[in-house]
C-alpha positions in Angstrom: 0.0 0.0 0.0 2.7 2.4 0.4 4.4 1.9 -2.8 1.1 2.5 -4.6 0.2 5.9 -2.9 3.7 6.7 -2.8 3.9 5.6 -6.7 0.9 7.7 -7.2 2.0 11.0 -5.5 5.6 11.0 -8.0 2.7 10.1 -10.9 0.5 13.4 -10.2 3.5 15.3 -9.2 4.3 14.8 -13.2 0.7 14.7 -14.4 0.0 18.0 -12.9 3.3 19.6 -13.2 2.9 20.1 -17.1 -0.4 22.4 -16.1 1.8 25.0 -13.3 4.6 25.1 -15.7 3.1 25.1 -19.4 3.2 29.6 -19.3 6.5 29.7 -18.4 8.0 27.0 -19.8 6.9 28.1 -23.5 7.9 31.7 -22.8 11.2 30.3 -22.2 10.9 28.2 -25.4 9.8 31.8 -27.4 5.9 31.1 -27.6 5.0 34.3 -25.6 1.4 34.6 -27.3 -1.4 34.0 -25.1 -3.3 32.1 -27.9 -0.2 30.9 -29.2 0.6 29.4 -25.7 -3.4 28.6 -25.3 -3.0 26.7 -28.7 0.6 25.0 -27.9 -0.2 24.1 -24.4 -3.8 22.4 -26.1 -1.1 20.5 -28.4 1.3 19.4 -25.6 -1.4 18.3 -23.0 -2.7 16.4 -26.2 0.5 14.2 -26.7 0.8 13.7 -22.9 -3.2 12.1 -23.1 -2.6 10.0 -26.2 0.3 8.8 -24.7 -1.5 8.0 -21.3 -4.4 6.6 -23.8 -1.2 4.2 -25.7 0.0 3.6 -22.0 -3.1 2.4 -20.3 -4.2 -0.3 -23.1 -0.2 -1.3 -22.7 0.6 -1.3 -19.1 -3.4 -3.2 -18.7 -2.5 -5.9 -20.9 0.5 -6.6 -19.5 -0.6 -6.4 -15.7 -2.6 -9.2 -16.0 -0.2 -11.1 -18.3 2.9 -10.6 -16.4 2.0 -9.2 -13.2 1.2 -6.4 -11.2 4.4 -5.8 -9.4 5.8 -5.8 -13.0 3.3 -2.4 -14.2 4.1 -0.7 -11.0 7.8 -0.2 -11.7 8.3 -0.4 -14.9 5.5 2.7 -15.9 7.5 4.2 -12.5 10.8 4.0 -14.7 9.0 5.4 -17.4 7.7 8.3 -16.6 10.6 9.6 -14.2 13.1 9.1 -17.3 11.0 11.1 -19.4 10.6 13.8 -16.5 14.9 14.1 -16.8 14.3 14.3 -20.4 11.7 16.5 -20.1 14.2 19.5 -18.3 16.4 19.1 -20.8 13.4 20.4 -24.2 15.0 23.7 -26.4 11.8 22.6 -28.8 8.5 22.5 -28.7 9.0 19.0 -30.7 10.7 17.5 -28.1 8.7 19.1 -25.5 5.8 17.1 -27.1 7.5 13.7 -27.4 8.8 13.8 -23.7 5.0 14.7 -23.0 3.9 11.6 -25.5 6.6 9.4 -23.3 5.8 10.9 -20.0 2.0 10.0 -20.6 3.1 6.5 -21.6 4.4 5.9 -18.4 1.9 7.6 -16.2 -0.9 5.5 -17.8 0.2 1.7 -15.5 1.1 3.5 -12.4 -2.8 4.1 -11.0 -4.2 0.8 -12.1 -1.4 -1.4 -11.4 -1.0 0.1 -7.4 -4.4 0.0 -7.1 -5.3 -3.5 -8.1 -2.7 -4.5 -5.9 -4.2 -2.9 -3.2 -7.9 -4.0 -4.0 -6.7 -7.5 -4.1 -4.7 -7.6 -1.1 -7.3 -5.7 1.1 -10.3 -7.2 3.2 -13.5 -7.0 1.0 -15.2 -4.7 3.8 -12.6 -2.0 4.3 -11.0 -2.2 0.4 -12.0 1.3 0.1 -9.6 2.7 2.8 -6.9 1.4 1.3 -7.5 2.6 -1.8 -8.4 6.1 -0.6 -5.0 6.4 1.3 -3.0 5.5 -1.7 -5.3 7.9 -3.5 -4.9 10.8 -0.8 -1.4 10.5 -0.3 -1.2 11.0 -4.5 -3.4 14.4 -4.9 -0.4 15.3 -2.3 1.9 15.1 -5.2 0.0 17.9 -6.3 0.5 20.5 -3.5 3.7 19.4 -3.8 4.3 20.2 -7.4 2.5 23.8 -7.0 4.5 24.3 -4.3 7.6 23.5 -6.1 6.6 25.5 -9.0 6.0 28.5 -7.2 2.0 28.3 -7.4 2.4 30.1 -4.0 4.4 32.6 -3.7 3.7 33.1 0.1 4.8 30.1 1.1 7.5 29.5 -1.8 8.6 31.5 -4.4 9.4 28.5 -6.7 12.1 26.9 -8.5 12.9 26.9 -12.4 10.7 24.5 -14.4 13.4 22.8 -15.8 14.6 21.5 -12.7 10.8 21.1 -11.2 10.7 18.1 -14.2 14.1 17.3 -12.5 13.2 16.5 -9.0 9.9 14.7 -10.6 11.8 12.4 -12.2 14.5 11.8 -9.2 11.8 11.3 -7.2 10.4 8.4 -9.3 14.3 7.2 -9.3 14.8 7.0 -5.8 11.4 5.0 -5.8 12.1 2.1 -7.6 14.3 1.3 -4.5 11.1 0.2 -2.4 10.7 -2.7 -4.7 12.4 -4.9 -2.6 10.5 -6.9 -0.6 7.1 -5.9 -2.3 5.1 -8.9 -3.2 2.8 -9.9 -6.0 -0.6 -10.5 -5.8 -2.1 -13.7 -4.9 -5.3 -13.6 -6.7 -2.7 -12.8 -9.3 -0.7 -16.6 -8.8 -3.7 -18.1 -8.5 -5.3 -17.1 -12.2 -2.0 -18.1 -13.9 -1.9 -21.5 -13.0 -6.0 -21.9 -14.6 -5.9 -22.4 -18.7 -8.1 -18.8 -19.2 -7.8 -15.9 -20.9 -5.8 -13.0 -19.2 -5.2 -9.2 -20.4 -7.5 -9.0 -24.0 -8.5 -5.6 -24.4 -11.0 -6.9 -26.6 -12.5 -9.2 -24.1 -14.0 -6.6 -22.6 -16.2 -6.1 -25.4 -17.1 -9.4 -26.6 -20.0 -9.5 -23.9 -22.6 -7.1 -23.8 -22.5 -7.3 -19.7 -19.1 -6.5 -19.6 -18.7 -3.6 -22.3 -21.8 -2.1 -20.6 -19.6 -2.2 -17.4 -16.7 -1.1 -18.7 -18.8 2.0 -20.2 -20.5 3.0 -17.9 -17.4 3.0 -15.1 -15.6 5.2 -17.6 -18.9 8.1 -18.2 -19.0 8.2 -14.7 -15.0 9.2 -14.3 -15.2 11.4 -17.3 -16.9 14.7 -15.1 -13.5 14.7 -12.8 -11.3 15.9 -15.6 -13.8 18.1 -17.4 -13.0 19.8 -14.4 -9.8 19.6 -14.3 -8.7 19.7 -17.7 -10.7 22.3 -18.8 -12.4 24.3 -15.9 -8.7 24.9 -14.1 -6.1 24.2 -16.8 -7.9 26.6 -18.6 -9.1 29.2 -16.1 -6.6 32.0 -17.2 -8.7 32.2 -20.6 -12.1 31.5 -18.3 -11.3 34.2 -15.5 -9.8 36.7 -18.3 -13.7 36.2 -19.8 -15.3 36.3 -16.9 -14.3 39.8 -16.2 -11.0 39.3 -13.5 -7.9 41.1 -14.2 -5.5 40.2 -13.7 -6.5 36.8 -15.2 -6.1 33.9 -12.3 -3.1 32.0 -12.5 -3.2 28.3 -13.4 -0.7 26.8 -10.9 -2.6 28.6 -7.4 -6.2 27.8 -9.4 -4.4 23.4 -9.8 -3.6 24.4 -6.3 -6.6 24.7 -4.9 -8.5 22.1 -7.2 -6.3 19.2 -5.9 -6.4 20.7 -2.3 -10.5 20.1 -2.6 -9.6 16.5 -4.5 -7.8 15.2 -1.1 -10.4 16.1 1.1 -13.1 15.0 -1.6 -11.3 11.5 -1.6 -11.6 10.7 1.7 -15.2 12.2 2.0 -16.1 9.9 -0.8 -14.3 6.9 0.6 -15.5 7.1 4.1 -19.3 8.0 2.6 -18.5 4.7 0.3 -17.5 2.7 3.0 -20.3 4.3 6.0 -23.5 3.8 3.4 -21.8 0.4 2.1 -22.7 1.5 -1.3 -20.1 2.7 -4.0 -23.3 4.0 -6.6 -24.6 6.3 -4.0 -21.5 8.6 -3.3 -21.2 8.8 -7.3 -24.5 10.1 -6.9 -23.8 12.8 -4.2 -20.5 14.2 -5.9 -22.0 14.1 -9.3 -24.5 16.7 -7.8 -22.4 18.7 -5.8 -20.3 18.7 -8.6 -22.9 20.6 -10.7 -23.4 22.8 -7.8 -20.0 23.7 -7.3 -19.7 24.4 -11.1 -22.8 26.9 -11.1 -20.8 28.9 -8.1 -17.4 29.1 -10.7 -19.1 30.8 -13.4 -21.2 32.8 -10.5 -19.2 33.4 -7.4 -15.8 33.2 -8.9 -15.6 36.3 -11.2 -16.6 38.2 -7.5 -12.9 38.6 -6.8 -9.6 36.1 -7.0 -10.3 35.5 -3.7 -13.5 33.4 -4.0 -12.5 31.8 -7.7 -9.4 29.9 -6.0 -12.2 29.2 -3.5 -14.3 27.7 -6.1 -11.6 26.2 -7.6 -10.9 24.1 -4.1 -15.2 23.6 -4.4 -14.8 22.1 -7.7 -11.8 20.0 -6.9 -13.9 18.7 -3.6 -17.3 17.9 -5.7 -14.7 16.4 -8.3 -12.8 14.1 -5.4 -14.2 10.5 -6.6 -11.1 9.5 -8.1 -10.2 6.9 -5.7 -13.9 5.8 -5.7 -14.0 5.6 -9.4 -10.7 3.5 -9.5 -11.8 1.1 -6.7 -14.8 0.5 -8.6 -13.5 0.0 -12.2 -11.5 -3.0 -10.0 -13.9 -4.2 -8.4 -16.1 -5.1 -11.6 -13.9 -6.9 -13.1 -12.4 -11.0 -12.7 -8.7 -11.3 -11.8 -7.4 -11.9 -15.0 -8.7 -8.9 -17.0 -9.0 -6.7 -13.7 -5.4 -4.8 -14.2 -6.4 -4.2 -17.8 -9.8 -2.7 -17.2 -8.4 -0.9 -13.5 -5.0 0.8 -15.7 -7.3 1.4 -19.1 -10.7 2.9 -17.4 -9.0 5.8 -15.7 -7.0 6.6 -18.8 -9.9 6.8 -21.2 -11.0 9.1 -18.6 -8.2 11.1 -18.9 -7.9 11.0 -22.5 -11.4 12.0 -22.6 -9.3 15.5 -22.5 -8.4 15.3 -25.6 -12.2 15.7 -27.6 -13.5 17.5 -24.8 -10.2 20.2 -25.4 -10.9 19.6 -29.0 -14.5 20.6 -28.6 -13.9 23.1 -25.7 -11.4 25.2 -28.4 -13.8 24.7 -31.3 -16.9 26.1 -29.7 -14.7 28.8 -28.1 -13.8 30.6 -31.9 -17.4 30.8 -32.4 -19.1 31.1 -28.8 -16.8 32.0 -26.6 -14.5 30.2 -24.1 -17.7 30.6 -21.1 -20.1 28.8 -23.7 -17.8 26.3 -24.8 -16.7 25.5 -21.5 -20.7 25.3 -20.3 -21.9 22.8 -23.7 -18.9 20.7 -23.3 -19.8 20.4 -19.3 -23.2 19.6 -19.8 -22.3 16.8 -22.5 -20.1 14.8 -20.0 -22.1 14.8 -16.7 -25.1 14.1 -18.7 -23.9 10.8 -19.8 -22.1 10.2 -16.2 -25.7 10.7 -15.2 -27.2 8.0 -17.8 -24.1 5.9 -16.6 -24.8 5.9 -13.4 -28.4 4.8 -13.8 -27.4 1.8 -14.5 -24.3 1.0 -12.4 -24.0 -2.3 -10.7 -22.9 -1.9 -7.2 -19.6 -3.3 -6.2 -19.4 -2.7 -2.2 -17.7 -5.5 -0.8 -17.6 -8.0 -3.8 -15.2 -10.8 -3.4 -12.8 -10.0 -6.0 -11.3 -14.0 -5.9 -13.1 -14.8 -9.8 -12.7 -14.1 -13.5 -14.7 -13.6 -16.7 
């Protein structure tokens, strides 16, 4: 359990980083434009989803072909080599295929940890585990604004080339902690049965199962509508709103993952209290919506309350460690790391048509508009999802497809 969270905080300390750094990274690079650097920075989180999109249907395969243990380290290695590569960029290009790289190896970390975890937990109190490793993660992020100078009060911030530096010894210095780490047992067990283990496509050849795997995956989809598009993007959404100065994006990623810790362990303790995973979906898919009224409300008041929302819409967005338990928890062993490493990463690729639409609707609309259709599209299918979600509250996870 602490490899995974600790595995997890190095993986959002690099997943998050991109976002506090991307404005002055690509003024260093010479894109000092703010719709060049709105278009670039569109381009470069891109390549960092396709490759987490690549990376998930990879690192999924092979957990439950290989091994768990075998994921967790070897996406660790990954992604901290291409954070050292990644403070060395004098081009966008290469900026974008340490991002492609990066995303590759951020993609196994999640799943892997957290099947592990799931697997090696009592049935009854699963979700605390996998709510620590998820807690201690979003600390990554404080960590990484910190680092990168999203608060200046506390810490004025170091350069962003050697932020991608300590990222990437960080991951380094973790791959020390696999000694004496252990594989699964569910895991042995599987191998030595004559079935099927890590097709993709398998989770598709059933109706049951695709509708599973779905509807898991709608339901994640809201978290990084909020934060990949509400908060990456709230310089151009606060500059439209009517603040000036515009907000900045590293305090505003701040504050988000602030409200995503405490929303993780409200959600898991809620989980774990009403023995029901489908009801807390239910509760933070609401206050989600709430929380996103009062950002396009409240938060053009003053800078003051839209990093306060900004900490709102993190909390109503802090399922993530729900959503990942359940994605393994409705699955058999041997095509539970695939669908646990795969699900979150179509979530998070999910960026890539919601940017896509977000920027499309913004030359025509506006950024508010764009930002409001594309919002409504994603928690309205979560909201069809999660009609018909099967519970997964203490399942016995011992089975396969």
């Amino acid at each position: 359990m602490l490899v995974a969270a600790l595995g997890y905080f190095v993986d959002i300390y690099d997943l998050i980083l991109f976002g506090m750094v991307r404005v002055k990274s690509l003024a260093d690079l010479g894109i000092t434009a703010t719709p060049d650097q709105t278009s670039t920075g569109l381009f470069l989180l891109n390549m960092q989803m396709i490759g987490m999109l690549l990376g998930g249907l990879l690192w999924g395969m092979l957990g439950d072909r290989r091994g768990r243990l075998s994921v967790l380290f070897g996406s660790i290695a990954t992604y901290s080599l291409a954070n050292l590569a990644n403070g060395m960029v004098t081009t966008v290009d290469q900026y974008a295929i340490c991002r492609l790289i990066a995303g590759i190896g951020l993609a196994g970390e999640l799943g892997a940890g957290i099947t592990l975890v799931a697997e090696l937990m009592p049935k009854h109190s699963r979700g605390w585990g996998t709510t620590l490793v998820a807690l201690v993660g979003m600390c990554g992020c404080l960590v990484a604004a910190i680092i990168s100078g999203a608060i200046p009060q506390l810490f004025g911030g170091v350069h962003w080339r050697t932020a991608y530096y300590i990222g990437g010894g960080l991951g380094i210095a973790l791959l020390g902690l696999r000694v004496g780490v252990v594989e699964s047992g569910m895991f042995h067990r599987v191998t030595a049965h004559a079935v099927t283990r890590g097709n993709f496509l398998a989770l598709f050849t059933s109706r049951a199962r695709a509708r599973r795997y779905i509807s898991i995956i709608l339901v994640g989809v809201p978290i990084w509508f909020v934060i990949g598009i509400l908060v990456m993007f709230c310089k151009e959404l606060g500059g439209a709103l009517g603040l000036n100065p515009v907000p900045r994006v590293p305090t505003a990623l701040f504050f988000c993952y602030l409200g995503l810790a405490f929303g993780d362990v409200v959600a898991g303790a809620l989980s774990q209290a009403w023995q029901s995973r489908k009801r807390a979906f239910g509760v933070f898919l609401g206050f989600s919506v709430v929380a996103i009224a009062l950002y396009f409300t409240v938060g053009p008041s003053s800078h003051t309350w839209f990093y306060v929302c900004c900490f709102v819409l993190g909390l109503g967005a802090g399922y993530w460690a729900l959503f990942v338990t359940s994605a393994s928890e409705l699955f058999g062993t041997n095509m539970r790391a695939t669908a646990t490493t795969t699900a979150p990463n179509f979530v998070r690729g999910a960026v890539v048509p919601m940017s896509i639409g977000f920027e499309a609707l913004a030359r025509t609309q506006g950024v508010v508009v764009a930002a409001l259709v594309v919002g409504a599209v994603c928690f309205a299918l979560a909201a069809v999802a999660l009609l018909g979600f099967e519970e997964t509250f203490g399942r016995d996870l011992d089975f396969v497809e």
